[in-house]
mmCIF file of the N, C-alpha and C atoms, coordinates in Angstrom:
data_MODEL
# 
_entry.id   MODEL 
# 
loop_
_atom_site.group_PDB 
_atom_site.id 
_atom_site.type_symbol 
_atom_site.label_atom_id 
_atom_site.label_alt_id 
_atom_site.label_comp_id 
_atom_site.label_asym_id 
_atom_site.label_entity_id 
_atom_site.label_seq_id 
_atom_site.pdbx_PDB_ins_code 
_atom_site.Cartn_x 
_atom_site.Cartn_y 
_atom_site.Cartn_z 
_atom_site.occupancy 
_atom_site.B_iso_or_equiv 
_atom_site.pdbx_formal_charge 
_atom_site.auth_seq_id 
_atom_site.auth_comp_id 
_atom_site.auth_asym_id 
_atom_site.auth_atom_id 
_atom_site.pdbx_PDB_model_num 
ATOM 1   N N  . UNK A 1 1  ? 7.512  23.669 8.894  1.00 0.00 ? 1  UNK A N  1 
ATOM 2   C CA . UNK A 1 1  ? 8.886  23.586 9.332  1.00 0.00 ? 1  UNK A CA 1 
ATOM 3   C C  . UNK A 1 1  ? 9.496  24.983 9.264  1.00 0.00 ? 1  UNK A C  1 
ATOM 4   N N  . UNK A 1 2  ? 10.202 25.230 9.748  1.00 0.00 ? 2  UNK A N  1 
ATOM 5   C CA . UNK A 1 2  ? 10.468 26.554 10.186 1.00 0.00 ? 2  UNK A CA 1 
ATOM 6   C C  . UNK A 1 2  ? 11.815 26.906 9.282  1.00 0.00 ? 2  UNK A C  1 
ATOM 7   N N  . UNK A 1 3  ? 12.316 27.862 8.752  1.00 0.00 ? 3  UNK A N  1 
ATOM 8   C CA . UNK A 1 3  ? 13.699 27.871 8.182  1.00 0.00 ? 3  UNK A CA 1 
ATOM 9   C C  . UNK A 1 3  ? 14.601 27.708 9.194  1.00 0.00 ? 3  UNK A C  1 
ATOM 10  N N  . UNK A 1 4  ? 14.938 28.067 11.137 1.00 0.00 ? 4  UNK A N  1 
ATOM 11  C CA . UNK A 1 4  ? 15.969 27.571 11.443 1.00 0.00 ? 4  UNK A CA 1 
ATOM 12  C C  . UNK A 1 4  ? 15.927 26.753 11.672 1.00 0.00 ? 4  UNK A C  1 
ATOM 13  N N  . UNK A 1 5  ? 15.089 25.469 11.302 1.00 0.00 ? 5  UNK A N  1 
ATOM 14  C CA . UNK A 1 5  ? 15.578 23.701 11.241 1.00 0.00 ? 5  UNK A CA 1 
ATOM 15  C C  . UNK A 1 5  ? 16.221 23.817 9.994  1.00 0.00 ? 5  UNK A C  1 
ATOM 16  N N  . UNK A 1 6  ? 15.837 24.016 9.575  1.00 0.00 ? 6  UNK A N  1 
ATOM 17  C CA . UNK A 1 6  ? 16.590 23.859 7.857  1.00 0.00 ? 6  UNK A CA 1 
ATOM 18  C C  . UNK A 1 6  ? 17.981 24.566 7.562  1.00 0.00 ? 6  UNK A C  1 
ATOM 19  N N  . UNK A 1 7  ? 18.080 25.520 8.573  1.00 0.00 ? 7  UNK A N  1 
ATOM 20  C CA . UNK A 1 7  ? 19.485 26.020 8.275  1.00 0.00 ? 7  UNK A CA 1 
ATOM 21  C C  . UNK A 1 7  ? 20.440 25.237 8.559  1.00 0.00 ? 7  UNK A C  1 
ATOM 22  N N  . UNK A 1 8  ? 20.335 24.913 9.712  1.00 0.00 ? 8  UNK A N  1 
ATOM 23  C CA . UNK A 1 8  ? 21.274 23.760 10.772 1.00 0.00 ? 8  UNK A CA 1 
ATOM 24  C C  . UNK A 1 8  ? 21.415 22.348 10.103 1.00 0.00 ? 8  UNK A C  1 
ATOM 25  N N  . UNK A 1 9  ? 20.873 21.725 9.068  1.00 0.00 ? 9  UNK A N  1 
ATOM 26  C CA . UNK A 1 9  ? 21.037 20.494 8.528  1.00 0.00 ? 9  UNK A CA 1 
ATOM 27  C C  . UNK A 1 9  ? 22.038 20.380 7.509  1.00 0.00 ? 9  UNK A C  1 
ATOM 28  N N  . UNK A 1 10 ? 22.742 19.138 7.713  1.00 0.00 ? 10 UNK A N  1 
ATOM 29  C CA . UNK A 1 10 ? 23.256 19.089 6.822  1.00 0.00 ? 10 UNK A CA 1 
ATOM 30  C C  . UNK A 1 10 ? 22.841 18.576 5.797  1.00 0.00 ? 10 UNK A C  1 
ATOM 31  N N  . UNK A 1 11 ? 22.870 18.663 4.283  1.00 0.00 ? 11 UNK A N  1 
ATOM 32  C CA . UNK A 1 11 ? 22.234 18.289 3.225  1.00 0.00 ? 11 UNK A CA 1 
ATOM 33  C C  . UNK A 1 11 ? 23.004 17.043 3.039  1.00 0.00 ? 11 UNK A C  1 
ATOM 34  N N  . UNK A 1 12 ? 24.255 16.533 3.454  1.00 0.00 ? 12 UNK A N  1 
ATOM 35  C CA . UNK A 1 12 ? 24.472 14.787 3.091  1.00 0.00 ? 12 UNK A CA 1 
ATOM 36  C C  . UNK A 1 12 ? 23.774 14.070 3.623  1.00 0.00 ? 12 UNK A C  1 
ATOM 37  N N  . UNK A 1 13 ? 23.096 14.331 5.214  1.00 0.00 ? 13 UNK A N  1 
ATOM 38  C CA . UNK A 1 13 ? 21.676 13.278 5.541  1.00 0.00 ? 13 UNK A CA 1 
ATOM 39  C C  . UNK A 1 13 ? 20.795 13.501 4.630  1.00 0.00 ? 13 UNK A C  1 
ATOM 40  N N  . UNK A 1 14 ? 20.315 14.576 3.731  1.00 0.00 ? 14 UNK A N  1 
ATOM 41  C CA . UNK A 1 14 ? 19.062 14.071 2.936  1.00 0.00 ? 14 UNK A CA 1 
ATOM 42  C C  . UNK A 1 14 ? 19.700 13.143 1.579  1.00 0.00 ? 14 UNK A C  1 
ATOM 43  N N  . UNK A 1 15 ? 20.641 13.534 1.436  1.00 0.00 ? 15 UNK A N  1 
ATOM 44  C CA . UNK A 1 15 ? 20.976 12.384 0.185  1.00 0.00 ? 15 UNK A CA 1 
ATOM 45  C C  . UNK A 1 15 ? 20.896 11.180 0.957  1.00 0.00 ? 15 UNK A C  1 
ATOM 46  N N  . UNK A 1 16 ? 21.762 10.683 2.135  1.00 0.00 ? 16 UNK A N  1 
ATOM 47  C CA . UNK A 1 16 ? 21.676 9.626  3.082  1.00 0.00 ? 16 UNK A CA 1 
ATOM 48  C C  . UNK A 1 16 ? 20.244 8.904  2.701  1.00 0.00 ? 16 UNK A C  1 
ATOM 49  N N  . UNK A 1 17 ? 19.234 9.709  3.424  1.00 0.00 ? 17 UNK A N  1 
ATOM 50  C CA . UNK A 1 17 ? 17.857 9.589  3.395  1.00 0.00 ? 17 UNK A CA 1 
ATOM 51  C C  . UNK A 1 17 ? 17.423 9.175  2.402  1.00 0.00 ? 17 UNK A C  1 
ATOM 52  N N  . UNK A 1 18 ? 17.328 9.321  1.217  1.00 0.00 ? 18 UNK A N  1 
ATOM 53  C CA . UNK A 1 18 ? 17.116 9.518  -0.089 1.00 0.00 ? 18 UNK A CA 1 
ATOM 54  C C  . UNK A 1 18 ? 17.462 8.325  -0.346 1.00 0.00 ? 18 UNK A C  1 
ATOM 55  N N  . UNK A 1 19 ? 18.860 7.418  -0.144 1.00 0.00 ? 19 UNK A N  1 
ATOM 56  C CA . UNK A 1 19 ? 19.187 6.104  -0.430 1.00 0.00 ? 19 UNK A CA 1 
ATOM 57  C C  . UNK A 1 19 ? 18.479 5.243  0.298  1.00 0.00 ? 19 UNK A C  1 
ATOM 58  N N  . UNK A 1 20 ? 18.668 5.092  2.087  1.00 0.00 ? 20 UNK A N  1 
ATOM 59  C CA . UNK A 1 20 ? 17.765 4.374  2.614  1.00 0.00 ? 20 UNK A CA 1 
ATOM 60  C C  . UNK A 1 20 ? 16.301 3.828  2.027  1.00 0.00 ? 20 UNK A C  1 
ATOM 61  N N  . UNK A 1 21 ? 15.998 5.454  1.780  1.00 0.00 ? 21 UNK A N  1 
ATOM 62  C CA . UNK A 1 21 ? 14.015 5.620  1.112  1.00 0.00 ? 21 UNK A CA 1 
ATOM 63  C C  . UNK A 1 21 ? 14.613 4.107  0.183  1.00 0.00 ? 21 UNK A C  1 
ATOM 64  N N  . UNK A 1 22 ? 14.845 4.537  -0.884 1.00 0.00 ? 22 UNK A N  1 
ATOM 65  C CA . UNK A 1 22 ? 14.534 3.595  -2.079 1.00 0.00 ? 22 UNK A CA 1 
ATOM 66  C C  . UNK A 1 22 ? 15.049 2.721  -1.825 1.00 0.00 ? 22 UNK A C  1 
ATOM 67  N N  . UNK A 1 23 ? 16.324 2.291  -0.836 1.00 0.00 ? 23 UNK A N  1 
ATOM 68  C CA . UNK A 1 23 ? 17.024 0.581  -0.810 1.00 0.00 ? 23 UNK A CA 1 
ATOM 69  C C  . UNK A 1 23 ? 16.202 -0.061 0.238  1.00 0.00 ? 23 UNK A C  1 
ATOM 70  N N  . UNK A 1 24 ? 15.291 0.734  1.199  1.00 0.00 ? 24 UNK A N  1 
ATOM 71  C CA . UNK A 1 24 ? 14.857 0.134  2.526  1.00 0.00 ? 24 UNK A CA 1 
ATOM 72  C C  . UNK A 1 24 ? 15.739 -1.211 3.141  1.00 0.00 ? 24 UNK A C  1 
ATOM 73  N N  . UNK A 1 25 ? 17.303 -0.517 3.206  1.00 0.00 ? 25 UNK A N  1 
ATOM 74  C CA . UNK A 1 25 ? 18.586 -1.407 3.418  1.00 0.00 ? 25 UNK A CA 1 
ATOM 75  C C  . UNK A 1 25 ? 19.482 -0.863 3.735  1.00 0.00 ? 25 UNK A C  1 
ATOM 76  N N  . UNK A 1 26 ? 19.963 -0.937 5.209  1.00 0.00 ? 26 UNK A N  1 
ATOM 77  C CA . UNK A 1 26 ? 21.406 -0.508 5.852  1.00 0.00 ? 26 UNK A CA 1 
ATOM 78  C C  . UNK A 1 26 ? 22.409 -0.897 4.751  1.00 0.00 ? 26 UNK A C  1 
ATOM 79  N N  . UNK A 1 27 ? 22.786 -1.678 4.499  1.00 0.00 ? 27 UNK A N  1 
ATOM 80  C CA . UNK A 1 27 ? 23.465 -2.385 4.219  1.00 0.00 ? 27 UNK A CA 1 
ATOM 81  C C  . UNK A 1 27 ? 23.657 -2.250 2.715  1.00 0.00 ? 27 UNK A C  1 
ATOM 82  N N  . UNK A 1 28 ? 22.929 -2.551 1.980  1.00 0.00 ? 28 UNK A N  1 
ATOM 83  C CA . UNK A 1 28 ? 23.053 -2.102 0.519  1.00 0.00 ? 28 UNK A CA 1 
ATOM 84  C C  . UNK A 1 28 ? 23.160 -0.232 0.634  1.00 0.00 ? 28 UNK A C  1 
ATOM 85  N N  . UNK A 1 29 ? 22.126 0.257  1.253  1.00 0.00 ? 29 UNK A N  1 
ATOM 86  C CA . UNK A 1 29 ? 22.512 2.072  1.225  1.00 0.00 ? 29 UNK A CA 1 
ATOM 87  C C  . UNK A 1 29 ? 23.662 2.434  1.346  1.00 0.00 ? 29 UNK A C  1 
ATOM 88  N N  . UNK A 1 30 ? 24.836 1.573  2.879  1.00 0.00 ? 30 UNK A N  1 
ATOM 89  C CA . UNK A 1 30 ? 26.118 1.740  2.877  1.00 0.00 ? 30 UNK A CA 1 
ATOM 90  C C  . UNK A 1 30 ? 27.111 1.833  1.909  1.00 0.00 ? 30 UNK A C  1 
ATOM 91  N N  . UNK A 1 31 ? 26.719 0.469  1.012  1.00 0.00 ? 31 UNK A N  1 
ATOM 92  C CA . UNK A 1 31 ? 27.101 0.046  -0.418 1.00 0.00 ? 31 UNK A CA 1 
ATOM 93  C C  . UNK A 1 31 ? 27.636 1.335  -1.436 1.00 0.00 ? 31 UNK A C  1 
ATOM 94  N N  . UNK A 1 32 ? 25.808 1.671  -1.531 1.00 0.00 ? 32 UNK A N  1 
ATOM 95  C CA . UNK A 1 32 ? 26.237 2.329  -2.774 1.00 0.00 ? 32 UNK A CA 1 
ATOM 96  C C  . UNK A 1 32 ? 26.486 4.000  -2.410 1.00 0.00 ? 32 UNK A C  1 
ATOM 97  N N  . UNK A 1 33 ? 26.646 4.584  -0.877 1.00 0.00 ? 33 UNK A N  1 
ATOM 98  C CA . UNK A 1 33 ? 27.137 5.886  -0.252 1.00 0.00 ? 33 UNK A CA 1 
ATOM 99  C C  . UNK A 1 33 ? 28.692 5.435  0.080  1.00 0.00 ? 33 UNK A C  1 
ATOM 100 N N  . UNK A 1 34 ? 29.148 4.113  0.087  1.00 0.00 ? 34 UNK A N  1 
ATOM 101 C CA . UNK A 1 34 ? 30.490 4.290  0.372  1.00 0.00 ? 34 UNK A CA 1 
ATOM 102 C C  . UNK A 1 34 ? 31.002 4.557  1.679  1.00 0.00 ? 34 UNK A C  1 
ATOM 103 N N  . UNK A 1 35 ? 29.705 4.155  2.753  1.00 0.00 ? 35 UNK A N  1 
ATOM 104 C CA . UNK A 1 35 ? 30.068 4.236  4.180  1.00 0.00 ? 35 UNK A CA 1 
ATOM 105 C C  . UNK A 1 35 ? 30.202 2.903  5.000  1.00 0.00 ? 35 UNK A C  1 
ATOM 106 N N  . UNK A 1 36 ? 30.169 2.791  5.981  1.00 0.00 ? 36 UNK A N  1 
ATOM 107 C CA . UNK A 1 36 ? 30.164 1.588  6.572  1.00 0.00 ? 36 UNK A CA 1 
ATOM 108 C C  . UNK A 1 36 ? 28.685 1.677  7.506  1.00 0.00 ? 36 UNK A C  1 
ATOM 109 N N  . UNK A 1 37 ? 28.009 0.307  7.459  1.00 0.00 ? 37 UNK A N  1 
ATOM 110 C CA . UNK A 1 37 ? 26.928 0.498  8.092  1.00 0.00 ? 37 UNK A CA 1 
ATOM 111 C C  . UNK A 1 37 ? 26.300 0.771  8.903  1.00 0.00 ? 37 UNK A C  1 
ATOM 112 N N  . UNK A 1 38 ? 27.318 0.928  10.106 1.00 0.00 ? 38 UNK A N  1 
ATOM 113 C CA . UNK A 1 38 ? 27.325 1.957  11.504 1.00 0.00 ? 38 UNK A CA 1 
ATOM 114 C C  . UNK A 1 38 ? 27.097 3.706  11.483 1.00 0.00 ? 38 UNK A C  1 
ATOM 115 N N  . UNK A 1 39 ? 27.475 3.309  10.151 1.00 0.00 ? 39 UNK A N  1 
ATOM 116 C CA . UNK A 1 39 ? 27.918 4.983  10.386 1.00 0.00 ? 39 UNK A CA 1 
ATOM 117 C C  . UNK A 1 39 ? 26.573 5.405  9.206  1.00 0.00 ? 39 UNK A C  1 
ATOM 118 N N  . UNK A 1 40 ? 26.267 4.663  8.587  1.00 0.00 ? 40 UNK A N  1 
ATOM 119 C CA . UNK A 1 40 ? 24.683 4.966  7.972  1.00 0.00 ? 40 UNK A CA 1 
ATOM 120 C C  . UNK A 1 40 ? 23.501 5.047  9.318  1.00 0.00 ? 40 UNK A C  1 
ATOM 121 N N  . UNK A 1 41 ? 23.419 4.223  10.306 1.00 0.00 ? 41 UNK A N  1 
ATOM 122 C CA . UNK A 1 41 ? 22.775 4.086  11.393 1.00 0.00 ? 41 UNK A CA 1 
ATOM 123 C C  . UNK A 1 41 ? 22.623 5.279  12.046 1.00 0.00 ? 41 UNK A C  1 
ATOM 124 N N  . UNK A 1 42 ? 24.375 5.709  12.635 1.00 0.00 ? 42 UNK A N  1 
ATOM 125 C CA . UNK A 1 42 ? 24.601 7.128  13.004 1.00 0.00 ? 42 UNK A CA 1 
ATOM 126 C C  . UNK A 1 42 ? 23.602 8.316  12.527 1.00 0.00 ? 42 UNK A C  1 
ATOM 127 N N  . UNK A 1 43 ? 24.253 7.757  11.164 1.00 0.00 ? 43 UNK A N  1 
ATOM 128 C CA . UNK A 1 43 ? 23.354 9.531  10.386 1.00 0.00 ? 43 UNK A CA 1 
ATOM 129 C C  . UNK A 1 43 ? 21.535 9.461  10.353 1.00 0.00 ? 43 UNK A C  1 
ATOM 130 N N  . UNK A 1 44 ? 21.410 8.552  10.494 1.00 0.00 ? 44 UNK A N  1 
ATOM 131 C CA . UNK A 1 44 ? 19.668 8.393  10.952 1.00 0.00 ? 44 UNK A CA 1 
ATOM 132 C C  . UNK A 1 44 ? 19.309 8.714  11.684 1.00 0.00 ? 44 UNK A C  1 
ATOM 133 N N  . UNK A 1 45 ? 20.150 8.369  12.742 1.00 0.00 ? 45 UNK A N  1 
ATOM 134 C CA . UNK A 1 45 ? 19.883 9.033  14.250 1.00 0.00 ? 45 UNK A CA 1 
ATOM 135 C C  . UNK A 1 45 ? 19.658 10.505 14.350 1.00 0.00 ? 45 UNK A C  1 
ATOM 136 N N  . UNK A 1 46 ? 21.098 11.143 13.594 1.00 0.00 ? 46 UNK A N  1 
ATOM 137 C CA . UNK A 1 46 ? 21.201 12.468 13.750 1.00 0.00 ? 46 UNK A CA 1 
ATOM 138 C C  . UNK A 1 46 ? 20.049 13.100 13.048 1.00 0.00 ? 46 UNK A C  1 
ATOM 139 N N  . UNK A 1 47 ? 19.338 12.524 11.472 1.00 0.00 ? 47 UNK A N  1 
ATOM 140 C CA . UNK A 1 47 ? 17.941 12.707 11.287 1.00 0.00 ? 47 UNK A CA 1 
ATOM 141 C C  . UNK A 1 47 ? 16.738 12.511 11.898 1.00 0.00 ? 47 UNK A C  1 
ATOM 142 N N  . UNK A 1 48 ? 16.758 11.321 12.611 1.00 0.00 ? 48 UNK A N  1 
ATOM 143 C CA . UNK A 1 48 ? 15.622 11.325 13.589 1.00 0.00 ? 48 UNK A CA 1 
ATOM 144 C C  . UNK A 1 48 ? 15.495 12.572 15.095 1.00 0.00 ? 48 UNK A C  1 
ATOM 145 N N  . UNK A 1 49 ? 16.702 12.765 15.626 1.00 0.00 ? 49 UNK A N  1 
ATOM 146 C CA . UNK A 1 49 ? 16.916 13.881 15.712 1.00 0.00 ? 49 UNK A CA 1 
ATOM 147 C C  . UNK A 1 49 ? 16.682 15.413 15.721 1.00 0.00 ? 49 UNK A C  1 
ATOM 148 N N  . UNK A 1 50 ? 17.376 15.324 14.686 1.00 0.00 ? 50 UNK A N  1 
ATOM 149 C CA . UNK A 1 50 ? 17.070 16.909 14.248 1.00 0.00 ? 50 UNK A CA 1 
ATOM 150 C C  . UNK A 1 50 ? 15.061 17.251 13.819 1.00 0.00 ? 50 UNK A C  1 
ATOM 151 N N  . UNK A 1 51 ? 15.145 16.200 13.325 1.00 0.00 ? 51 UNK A N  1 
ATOM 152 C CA . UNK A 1 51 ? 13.334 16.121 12.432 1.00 0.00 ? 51 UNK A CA 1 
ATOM 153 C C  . UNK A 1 51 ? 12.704 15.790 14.147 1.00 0.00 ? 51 UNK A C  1 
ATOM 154 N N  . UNK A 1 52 ? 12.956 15.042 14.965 1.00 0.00 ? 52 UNK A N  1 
ATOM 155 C CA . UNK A 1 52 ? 12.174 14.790 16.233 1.00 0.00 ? 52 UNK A CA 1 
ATOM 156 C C  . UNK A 1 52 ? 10.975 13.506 15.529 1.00 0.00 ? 52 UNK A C  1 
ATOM 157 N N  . UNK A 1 53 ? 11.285 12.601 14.952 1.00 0.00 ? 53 UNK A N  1 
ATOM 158 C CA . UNK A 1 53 ? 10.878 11.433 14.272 1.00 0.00 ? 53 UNK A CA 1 
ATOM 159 C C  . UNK A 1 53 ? 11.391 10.262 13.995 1.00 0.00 ? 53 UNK A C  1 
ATOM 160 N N  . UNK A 1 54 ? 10.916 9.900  13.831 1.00 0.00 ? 54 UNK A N  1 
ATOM 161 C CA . UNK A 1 54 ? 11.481 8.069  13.539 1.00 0.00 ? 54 UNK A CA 1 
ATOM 162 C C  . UNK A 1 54 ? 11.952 7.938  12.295 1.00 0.00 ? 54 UNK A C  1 
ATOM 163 N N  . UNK A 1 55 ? 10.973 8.490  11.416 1.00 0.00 ? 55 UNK A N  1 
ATOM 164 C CA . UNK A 1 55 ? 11.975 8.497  10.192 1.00 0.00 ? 55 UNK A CA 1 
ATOM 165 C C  . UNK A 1 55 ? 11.614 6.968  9.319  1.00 0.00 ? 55 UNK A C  1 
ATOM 166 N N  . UNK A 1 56 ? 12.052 6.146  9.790  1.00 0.00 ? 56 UNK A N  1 
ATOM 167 C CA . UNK A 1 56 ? 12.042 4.684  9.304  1.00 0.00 ? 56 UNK A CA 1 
ATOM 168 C C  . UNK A 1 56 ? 11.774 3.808  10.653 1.00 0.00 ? 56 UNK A C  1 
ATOM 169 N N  . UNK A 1 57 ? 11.139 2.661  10.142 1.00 0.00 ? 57 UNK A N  1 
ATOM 170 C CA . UNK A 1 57 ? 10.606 2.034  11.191 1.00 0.00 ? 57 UNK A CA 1 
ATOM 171 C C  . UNK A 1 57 ? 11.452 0.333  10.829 1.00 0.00 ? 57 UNK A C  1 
ATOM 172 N N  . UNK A 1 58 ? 12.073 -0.007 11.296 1.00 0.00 ? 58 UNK A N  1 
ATOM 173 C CA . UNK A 1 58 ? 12.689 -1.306 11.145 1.00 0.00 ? 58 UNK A CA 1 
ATOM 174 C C  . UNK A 1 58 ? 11.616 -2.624 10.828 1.00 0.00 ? 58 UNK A C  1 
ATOM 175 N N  . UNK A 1 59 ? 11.158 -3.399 9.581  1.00 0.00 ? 59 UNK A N  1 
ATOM 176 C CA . UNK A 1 59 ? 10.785 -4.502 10.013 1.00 0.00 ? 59 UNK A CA 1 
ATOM 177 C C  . UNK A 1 59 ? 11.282 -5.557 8.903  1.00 0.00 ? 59 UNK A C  1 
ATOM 178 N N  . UNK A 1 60 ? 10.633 -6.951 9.507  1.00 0.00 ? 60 UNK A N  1 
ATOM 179 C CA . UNK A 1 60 ? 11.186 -8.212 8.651  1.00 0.00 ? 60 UNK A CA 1 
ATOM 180 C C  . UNK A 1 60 ? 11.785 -8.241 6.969  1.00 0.00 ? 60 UNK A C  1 
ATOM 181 N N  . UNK A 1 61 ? 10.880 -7.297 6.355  1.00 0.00 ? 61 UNK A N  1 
ATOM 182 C CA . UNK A 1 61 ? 11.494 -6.939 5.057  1.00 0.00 ? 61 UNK A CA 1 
ATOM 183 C C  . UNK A 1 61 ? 12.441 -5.866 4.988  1.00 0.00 ? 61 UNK A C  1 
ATOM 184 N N  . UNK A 1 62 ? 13.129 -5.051 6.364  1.00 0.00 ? 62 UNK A N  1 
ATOM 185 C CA . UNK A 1 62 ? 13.930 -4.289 5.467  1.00 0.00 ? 62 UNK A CA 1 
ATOM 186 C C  . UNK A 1 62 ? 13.328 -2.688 6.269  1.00 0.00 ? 62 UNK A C  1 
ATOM 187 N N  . UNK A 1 63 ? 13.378 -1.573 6.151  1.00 0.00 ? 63 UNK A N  1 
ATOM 188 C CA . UNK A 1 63 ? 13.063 -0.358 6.388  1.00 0.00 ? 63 UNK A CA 1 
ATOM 189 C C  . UNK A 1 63 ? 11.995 0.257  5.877  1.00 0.00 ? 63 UNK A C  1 
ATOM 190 N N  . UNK A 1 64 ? 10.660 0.600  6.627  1.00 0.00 ? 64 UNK A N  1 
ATOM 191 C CA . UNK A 1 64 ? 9.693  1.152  6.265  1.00 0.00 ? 64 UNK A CA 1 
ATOM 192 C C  . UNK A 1 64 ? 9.542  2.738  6.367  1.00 0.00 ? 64 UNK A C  1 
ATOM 193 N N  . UNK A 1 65 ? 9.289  3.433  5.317  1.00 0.00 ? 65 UNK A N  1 
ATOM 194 C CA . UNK A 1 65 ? 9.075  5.047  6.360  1.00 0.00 ? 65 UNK A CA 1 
ATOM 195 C C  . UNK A 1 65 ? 8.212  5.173  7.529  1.00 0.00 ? 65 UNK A C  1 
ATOM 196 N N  . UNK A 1 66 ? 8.287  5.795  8.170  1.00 0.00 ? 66 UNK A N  1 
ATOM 197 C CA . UNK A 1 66 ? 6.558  6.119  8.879  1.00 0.00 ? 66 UNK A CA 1 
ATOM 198 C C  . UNK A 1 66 ? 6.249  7.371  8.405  1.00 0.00 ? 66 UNK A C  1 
ATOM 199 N N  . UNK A 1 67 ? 4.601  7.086  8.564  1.00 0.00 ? 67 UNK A N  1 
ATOM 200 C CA . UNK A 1 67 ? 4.138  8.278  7.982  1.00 0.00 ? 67 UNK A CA 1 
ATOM 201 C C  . UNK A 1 67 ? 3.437  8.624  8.840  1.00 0.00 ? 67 UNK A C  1 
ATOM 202 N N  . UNK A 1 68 ? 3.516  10.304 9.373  1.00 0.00 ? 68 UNK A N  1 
ATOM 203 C CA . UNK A 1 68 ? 2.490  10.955 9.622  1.00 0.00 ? 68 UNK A CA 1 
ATOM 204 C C  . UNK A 1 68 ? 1.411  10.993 9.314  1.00 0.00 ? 68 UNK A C  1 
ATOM 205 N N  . UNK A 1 69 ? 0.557  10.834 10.354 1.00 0.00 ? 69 UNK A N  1 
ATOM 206 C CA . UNK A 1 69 ? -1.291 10.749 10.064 1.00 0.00 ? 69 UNK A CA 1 
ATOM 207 C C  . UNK A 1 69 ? -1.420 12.488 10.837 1.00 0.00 ? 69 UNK A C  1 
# 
């Protein structure tokens, strides 16, 4: 990764990120960041985004990462 991706980010999506990871939950992550769950969605986007990745993969239980192979 190059340092000018990293300059340009904002560091509240990796905390963002960071909640998703461990709640694998819109909805509870909103909870405990104090946002509304649209706007948790939003900031994923803008991570999937900026990273050019998915990031999390939506399924029946809840939010999975994906991982690079």
């Amino acid at each position: 990764m190059t340092k000018d991706k990293l300059k340009n980010l904002d560091l509240n999506l990796l905390k963002l990120f960071s909640v998703v990871y461990q709640q694998r939950n819109l909805k509870r992550s909103s909870e405990l960041l104090f946002i509304s769950p649209p706007a948790v969605s939003q900031n994923i986007s803008k991570l999937r985004n900026h990273f050019d990745d998915e990031l999390f993969i939506k399924t029946t239980k809840g939010f999975d990462v994906r991982v690079r192979s």
